[in-house]
C-alpha positions in Angstrom: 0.0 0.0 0.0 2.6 2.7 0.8 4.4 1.8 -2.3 1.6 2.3 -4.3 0.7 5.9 -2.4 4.4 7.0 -3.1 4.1 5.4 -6.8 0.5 7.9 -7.4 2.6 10.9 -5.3 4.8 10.6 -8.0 3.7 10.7 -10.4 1.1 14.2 -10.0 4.3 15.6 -8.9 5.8 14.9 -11.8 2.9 16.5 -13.4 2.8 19.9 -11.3 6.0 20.3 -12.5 5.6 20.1 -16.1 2.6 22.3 -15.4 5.5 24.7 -13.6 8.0 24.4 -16.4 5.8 25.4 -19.0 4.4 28.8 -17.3 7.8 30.3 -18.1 8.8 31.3 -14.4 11.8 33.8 -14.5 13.3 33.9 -11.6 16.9 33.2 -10.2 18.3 29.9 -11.2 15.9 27.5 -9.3 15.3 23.9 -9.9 11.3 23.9 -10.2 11.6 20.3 -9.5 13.3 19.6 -6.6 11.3 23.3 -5.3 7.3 21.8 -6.4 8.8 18.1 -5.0 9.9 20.1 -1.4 6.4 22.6 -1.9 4.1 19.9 -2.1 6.2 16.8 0.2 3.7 16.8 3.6 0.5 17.2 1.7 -1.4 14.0 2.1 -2.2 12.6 -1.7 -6.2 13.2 -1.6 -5.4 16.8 -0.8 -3.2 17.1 -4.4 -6.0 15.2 -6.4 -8.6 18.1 -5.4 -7.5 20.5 -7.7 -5.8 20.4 -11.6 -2.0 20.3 -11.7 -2.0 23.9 -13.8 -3.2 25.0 -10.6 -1.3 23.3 -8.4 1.6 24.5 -10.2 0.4 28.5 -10.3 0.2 27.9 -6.3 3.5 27.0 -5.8 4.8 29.6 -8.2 2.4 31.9 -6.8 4.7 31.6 -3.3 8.0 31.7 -4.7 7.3 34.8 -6.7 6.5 36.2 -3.2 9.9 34.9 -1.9 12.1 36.9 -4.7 12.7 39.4 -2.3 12.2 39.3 1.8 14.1 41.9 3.5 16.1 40.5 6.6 13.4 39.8 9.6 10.9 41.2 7.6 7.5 39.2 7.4 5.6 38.6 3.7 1.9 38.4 3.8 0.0 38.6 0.6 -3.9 37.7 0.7 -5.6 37.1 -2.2 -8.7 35.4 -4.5 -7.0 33.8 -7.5 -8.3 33.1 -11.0 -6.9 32.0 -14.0 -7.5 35.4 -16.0 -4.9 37.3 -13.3 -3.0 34.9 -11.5 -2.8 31.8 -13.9 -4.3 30.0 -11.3 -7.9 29.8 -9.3 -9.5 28.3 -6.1 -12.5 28.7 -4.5 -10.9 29.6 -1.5 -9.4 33.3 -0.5 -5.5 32.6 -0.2 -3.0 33.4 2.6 0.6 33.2 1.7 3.2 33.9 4.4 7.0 34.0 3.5 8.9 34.2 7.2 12.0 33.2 9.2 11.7 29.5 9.9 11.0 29.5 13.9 8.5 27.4 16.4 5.1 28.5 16.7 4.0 30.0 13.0 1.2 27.9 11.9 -0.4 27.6 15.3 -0.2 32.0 15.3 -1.4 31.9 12.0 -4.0 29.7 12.7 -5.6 32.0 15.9 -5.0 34.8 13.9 -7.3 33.2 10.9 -9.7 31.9 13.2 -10.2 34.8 15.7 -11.3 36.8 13.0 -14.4 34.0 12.1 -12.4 32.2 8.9 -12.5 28.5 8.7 -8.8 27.0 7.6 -9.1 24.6 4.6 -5.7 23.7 4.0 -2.8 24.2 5.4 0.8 24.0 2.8 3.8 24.7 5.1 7.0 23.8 3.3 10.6 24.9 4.8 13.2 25.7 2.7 17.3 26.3 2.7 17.6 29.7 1.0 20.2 32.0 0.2 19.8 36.2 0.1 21.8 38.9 -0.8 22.0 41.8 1.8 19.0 43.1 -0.2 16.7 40.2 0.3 16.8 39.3 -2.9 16.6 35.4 -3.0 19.7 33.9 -5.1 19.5 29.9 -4.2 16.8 27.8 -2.8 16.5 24.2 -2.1 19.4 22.1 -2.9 21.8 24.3 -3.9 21.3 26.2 -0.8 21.2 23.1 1.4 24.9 22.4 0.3 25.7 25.5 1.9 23.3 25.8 4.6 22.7 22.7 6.2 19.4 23.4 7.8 15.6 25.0 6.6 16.0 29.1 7.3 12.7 30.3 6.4 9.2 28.9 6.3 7.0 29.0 3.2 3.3 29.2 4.6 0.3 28.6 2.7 -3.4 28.7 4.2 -6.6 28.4 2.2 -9.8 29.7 4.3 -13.4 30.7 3.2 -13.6 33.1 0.0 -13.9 36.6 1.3 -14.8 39.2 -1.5 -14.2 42.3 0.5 -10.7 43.8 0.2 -10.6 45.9 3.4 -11.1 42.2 5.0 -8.0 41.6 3.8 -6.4 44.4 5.2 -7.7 43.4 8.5 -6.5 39.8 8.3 -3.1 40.9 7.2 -2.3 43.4 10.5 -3.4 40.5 12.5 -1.2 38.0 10.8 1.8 40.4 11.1 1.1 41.3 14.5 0.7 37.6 15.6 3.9 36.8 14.0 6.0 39.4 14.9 5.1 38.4 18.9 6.2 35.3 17.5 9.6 36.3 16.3 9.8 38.7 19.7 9.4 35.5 21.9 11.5 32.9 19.8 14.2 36.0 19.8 14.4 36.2 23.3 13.6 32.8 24.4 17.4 31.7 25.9 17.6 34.8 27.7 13.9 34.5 29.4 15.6 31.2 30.4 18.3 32.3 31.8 16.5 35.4 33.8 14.5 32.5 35.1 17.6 30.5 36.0 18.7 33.5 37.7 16.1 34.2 39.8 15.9 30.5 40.9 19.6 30.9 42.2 18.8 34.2 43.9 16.1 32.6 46.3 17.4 32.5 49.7 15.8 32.2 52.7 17.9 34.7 54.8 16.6 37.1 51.5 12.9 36.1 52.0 10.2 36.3 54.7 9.0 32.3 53.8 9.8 28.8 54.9 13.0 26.9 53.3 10.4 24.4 52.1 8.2 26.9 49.9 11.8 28.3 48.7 13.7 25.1 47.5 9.9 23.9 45.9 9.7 27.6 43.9 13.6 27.1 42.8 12.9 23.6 41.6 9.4 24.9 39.9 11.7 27.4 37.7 14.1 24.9 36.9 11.2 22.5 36.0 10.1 25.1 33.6 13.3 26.0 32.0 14.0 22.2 31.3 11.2 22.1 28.1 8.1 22.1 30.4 7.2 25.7 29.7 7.1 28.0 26.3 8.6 31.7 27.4 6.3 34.5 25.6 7.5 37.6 27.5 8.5 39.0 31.0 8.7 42.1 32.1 9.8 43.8 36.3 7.9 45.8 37.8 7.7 47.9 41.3 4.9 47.9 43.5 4.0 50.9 45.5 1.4 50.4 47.7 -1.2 53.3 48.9 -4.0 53.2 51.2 -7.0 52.6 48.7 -5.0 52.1 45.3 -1.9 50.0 44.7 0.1 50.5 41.2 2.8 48.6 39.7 5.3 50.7 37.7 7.1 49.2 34.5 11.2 49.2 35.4 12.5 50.6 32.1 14.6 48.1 29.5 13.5 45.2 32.0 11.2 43.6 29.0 11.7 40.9 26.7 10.0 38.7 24.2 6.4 39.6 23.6 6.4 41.9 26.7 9.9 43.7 24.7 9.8 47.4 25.1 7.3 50.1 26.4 3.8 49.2 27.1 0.8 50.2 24.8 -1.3 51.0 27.6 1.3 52.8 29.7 3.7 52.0 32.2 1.8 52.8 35.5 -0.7 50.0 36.0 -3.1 50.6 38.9 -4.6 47.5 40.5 -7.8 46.4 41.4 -9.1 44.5 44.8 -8.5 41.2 43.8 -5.1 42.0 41.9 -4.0 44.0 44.6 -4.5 41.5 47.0 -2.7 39.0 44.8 0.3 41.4 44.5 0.9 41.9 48.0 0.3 37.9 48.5 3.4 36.2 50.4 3.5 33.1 48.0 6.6 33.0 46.2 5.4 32.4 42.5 
């Protein structure tokens, strides 16, 4: 059975790239083979046979065109309905393509991006690639050229198909949110080993001639942030504040440059938070974490 399922893969590859080679793709020198093999290599078989290999082909080229150029840690979003007459290529589906940094956590972002806004997900495409860029962004090798060079997948080619959406201000929409999502994403995966080691650090600064609590409830906090840093916890952000307490009101001030991750830089909101009864009386709690 799984012969025959790689046998019938093979073969619609092999025509989604003839499809590919005959549009006439100009781009850098790119092996359309090895790239539509690599596009198209995790999606299940039944998927492919849904649509013609024309447009199977105009997807894929669709996503590299978007790849020429990608400034460095710059995101590509482009969202789109596709037909034949502008594109080369249709579906009955609106189309998100996303060209990005290959890091942990992009289609799952994506994917509450897509789905807070009410779309349903169709398909998801997610193909990584080994690419090679000028200081411009302009993209010079791909696939196996790159790979010789390389060694691992850089950047992440992302395509979603979700309900057909006529109205191009919902694209706009969509698009911030996408961005937005993912540039939390790239925030947290940026700062990630040094949220680890700020929690590493704190662990080693509990002492109990330091703090007002047991030894027990000290050495079980130190061990709970060394359970954490050891793969049992995804770092998004942290940020220090002070507390100042006042009779009716308590507020917590941001510390300046103390953020990282998603919680990186000034707060939208402001930097003087003023707490409310039940926050207040967590923040003056005496349990350790």
């Amino acid at each position: 059975m799984e012969r025959r399922l790689s046998d019938s893969r093979s073969r619609v590859v092999s025509k989604i790239v003839a499809q590919a080679e005959k549009s006439g793709f100009s781009g850098q020198e790119i092996d359309i083979a090895d790239y539509i093999d690599r596009y198209y290599r995790n999606v299940a078989i039944d998927d492919l046979r849904i649509s013609s290999p024309a447009d199977l082909a105009g997807a894929a080229l669709s996503h590299l065109n978007l790849a020429i150029n990608r400034p460095p840690g710059q995101t590509q979003v482009r969202i789109y309905n596709p037909t034949r007459k502008t594109n080369g290529w249709a579906s009955t589906h609106t189309i998100v393509e996303i060209v990005n940094d290959n890091m942990p956590f992009l289609v799952d972002s994506a994917g509450m991006a897509i789905n807070r806004l009410g779309y349903s997900i169709h398909l998801t495409v997610h193909p990584t690639f080994s690419v090679t860029r000028d200081k411009k962004g302009d993209l010079r090798e791909i696939g196996k050229k790159a790979l010789l060079k390389k060694g691992d997948d850089n950047e992440s080619f992302l395509r979603i198909e979700i309900d057909r959406s006529a109205k191009g201000e919902e694209f706009a929409v969509l698009e911030k949110a996408l961005l937005l999502n993912l540039g939390d994403v790239r925030k947290a995966v940026a700062d990630w080993s040094e949220m680890r080691e700020m929690a590493l650090a704190i662990a080693d600064e509990l002492h109990g001639d330091s703090l007002p609590l047991s030894q027990r409830v000290i050495d079980e906090g130190r061990e709970m942030l060394r359970w954490m840093v050891d793969d049992h916890f995804t770092f998004l952000g942290y940020r220090e504040y002070s507390l100042s307490k006042g009779e009716d009101t308590d507020e917590l001030s941001v510390i300046p440059g103390s953020g990282l991750g998603i919680l990186r830089g000034e707060p939208r909101d402001g930097s003087v938070v003023v707490l409310h009864k039940d926050i207040r009386r967590q923040a003056r709690s005496k349990d350790l974490l």
